[in-house]
C-alpha beads as a LAMMPS data file, in Angstrom:
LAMMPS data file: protein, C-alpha beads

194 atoms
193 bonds

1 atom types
1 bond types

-500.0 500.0 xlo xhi
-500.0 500.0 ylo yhi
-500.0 500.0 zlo zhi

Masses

1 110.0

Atoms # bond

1 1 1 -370.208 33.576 -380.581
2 1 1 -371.351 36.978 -381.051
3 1 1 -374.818 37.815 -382.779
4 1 1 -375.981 40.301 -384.913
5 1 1 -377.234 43.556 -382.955
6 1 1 -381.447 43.508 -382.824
7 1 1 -382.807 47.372 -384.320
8 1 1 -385.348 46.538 -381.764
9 1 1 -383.450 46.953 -378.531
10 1 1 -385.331 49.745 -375.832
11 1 1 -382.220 51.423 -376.471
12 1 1 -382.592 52.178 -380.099
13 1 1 -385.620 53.134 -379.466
14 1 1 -384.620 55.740 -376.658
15 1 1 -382.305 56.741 -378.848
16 1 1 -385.268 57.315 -381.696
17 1 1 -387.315 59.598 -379.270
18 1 1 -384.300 61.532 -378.716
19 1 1 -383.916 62.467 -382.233
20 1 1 -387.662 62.857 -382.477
21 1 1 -387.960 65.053 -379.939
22 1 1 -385.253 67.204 -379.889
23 1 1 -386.914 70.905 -380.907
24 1 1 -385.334 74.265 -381.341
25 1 1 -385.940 76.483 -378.290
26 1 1 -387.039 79.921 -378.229
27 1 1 -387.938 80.360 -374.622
28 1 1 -385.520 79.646 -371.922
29 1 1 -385.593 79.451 -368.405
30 1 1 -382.941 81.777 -366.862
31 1 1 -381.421 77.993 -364.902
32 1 1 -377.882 77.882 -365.586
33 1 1 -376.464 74.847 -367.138
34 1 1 -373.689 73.618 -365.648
35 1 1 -370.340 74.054 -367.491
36 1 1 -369.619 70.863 -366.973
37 1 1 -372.406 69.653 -368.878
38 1 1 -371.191 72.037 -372.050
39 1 1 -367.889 70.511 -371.441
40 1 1 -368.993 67.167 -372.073
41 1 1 -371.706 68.447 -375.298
42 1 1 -368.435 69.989 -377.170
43 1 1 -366.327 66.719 -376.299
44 1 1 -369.606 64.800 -377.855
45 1 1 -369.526 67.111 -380.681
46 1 1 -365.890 66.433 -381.675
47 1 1 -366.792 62.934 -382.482
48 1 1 -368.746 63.892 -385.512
49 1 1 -367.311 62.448 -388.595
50 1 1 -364.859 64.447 -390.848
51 1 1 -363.142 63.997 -394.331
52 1 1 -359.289 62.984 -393.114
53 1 1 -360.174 63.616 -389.417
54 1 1 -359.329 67.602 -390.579
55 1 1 -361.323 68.511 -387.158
56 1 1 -361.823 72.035 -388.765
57 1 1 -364.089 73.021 -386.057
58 1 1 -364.172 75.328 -382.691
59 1 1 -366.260 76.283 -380.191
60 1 1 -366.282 79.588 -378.565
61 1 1 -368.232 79.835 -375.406
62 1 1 -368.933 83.230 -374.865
63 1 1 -369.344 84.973 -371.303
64 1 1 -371.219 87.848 -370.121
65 1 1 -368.826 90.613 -371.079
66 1 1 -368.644 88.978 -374.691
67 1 1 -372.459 88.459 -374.773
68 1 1 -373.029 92.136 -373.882
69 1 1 -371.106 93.547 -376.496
70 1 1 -372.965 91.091 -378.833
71 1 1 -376.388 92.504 -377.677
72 1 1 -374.680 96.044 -378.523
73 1 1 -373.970 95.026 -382.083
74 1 1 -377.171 93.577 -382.480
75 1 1 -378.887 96.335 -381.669
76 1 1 -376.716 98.498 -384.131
77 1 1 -377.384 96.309 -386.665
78 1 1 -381.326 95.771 -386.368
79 1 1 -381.751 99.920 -385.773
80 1 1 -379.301 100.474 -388.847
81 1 1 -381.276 98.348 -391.512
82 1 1 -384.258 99.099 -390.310
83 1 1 -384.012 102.615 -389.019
84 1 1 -385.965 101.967 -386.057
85 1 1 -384.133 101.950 -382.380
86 1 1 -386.997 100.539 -380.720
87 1 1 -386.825 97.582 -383.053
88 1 1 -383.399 97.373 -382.238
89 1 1 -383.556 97.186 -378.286
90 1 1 -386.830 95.010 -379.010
91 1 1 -383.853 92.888 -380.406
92 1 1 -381.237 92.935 -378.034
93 1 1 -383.737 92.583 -374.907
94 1 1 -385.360 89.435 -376.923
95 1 1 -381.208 88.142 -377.194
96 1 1 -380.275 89.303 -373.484
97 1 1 -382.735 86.517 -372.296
98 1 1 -380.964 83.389 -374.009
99 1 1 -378.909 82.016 -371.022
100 1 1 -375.842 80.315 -372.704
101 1 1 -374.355 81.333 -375.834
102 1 1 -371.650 79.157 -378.114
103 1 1 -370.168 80.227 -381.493
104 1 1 -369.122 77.487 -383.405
105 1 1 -366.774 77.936 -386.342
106 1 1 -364.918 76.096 -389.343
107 1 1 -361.604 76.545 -390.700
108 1 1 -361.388 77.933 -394.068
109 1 1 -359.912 76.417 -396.572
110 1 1 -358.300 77.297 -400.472
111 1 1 -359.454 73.936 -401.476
112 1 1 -363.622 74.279 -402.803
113 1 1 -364.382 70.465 -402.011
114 1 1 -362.307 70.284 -398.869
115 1 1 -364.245 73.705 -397.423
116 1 1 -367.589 72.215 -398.197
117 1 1 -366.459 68.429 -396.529
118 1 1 -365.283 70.501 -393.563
119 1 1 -368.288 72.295 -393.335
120 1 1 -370.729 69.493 -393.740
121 1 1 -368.328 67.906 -390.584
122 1 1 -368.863 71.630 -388.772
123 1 1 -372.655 71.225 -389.160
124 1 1 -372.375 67.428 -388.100
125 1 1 -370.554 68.263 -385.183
126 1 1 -373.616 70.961 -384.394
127 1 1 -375.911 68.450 -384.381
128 1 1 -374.152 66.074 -381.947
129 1 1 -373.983 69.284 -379.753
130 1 1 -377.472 70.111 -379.593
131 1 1 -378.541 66.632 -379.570
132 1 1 -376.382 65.743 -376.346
133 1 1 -377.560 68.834 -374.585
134 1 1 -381.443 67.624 -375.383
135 1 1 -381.203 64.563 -374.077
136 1 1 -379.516 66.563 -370.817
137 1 1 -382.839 68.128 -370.784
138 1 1 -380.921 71.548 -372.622
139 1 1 -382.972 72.976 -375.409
140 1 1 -380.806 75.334 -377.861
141 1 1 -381.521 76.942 -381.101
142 1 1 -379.019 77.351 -384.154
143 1 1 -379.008 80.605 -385.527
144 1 1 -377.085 83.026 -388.083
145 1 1 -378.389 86.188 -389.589
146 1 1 -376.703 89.444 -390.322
147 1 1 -374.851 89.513 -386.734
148 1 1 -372.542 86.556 -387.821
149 1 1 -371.324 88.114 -390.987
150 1 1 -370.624 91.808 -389.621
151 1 1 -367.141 91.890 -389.360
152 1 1 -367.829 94.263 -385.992
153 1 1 -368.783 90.307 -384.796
154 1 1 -365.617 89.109 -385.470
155 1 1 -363.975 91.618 -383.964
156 1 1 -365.422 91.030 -380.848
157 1 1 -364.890 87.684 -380.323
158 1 1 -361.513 87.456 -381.451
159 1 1 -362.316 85.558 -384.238
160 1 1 -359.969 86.404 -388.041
161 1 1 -362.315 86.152 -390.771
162 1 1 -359.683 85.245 -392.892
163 1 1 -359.167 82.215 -391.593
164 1 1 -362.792 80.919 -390.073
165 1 1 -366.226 81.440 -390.788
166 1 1 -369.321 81.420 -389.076
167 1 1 -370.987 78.062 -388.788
168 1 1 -373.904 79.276 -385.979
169 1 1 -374.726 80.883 -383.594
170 1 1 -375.790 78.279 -380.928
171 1 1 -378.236 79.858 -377.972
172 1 1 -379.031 76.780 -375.046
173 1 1 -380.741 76.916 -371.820
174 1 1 -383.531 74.639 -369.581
175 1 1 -386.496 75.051 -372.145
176 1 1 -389.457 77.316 -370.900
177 1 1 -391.799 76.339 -373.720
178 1 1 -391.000 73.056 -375.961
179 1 1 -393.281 73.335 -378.979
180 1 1 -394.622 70.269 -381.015
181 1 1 -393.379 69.604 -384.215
182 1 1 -394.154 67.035 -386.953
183 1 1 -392.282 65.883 -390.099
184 1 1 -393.623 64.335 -393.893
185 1 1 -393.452 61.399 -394.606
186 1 1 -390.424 59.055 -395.942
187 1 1 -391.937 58.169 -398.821
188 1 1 -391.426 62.033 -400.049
189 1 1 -387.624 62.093 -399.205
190 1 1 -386.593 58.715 -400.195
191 1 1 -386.106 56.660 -403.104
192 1 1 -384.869 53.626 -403.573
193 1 1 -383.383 52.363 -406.549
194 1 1 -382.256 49.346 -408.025

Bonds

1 1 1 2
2 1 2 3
3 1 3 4
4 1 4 5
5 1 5 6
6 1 6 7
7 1 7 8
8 1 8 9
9 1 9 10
10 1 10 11
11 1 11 12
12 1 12 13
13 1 13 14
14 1 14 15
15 1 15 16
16 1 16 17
17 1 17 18
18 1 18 19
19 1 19 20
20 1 20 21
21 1 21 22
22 1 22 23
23 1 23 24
24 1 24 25
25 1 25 26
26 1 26 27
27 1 27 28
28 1 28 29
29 1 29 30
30 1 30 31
31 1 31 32
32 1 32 33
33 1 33 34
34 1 34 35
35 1 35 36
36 1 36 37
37 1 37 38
38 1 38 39
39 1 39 40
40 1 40 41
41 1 41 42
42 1 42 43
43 1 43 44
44 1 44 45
45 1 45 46
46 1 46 47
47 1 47 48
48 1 48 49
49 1 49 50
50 1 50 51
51 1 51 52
52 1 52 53
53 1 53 54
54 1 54 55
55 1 55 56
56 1 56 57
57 1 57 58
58 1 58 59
59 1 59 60
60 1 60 61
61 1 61 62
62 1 62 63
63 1 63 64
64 1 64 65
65 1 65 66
66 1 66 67
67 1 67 68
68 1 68 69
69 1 69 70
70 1 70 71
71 1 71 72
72 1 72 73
73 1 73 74
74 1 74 75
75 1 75 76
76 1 76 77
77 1 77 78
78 1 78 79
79 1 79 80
80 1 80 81
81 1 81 82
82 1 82 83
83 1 83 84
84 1 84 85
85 1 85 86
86 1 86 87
87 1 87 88
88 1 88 89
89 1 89 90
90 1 90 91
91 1 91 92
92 1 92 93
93 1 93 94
94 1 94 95
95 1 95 96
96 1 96 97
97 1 97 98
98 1 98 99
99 1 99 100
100 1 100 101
101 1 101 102
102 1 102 103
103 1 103 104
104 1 104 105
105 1 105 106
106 1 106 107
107 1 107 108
108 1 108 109
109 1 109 110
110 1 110 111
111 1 111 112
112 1 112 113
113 1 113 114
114 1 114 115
115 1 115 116
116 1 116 117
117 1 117 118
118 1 118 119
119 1 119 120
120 1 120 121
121 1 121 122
122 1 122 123
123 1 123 124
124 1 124 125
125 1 125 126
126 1 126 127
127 1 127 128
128 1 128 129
129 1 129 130
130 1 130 131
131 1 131 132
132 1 132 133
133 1 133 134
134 1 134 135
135 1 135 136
136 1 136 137
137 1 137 138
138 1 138 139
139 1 139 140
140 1 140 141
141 1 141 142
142 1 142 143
143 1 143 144
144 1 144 145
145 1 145 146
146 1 146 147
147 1 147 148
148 1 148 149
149 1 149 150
150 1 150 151
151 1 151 152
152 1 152 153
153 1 153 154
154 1 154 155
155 1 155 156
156 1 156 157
157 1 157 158
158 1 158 159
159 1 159 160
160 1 160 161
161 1 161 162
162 1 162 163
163 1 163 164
164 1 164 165
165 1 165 166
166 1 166 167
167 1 167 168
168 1 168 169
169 1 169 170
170 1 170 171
171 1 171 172
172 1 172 173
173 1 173 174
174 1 174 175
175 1 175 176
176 1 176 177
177 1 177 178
178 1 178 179
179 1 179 180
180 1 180 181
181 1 181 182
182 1 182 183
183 1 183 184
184 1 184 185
185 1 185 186
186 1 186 187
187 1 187 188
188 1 188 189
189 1 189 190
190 1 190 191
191 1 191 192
192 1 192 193
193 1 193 194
């Protein structure tokens, strides 16, 4: 006869200080994370639920020639709005030291309501990313800005604008620095009703 799962199993609860403690990285050690180990994160991200299994994700791991041109653009773009180079290579040195680098994207869609389910899935499927990698011991931060909507981006990583969008930036590496965190309370976020 089978019996109804406990919510207080260790697991749950290991589970619980996982999502707790994941935090978004800044710092990174310059440790290479095994490919293998991204392998697996994506894989873990694919199972994140979407409307009709669409799947309208993809990942795009970039490498160092792809990266390089990235810090290029970057730099463009931070000394052309603010009219500062300095502030610019300030930029692109600050980017050169984020070891891994994944660009995840969703497929665009005519339909309003299926774009914004398919999106919602995109930034689900993030989540299981990042959250696999933690609990490898892989920090990573989720980013966009002005980089991920300059079509120069899209040129570079082969990536038609017409038919995806951006969904982030995703930066990962062994975390040099984990700051502390802390969130409100339930009671602010949550009602229940009747």
């Amino acid at each position: 006869m089978k019996r109804s799962p406990s919510y207080e199993t260790q697991e749950l609860r290991e589970f619980g200080e996982v999502l707790h403690g994941r935090r978004t990285i800044s710092l990174f050690l310059q440790t290479p994370v095994p490919d293998g180990l991204i392998m697996e994160a994506v894989e873990a991200a694919t199972w994140a639920p979407n409307h009709h299994v669409t799947e309208p994700w993809h990942f795009y791991l970039l490498a160092k020639e792809t990266i390089g041109a990235c810090l290029g653009l970057v730099k463009d773009i931070v000394t052309e709005k603010k009219g500062d180079a300095k502030a610019g290579e300030h930029k692109a040195k600050s980017w050169s030291e984020k070891p891994g680098w994944i660009l995840i994207t969703c497929r665009k869609s005519a339909d309003e309501l299926r774009q914004q389910e398919d999106y919602a899935a995109c930034c689900a499927a993030t989540q299981n990313l990042m959250l696999y990698l933690w609990k490898a011991g892989v920090g990573s931060k989720w980013t966009t800005g002005d980089i991920v909507r300059d079509l120069r981006f899209f040129d570079i990583v082969g990536v038609d604008p017409n038919d995806e969008f951006v969904v982030g930036l995703i930066w990962y590496g062994y975390p040099k620095l984990t700051p502390t965190q802390s969130r409100g309370s339930t009671d602010k976020v949550l009602t229940k009703l009747p």
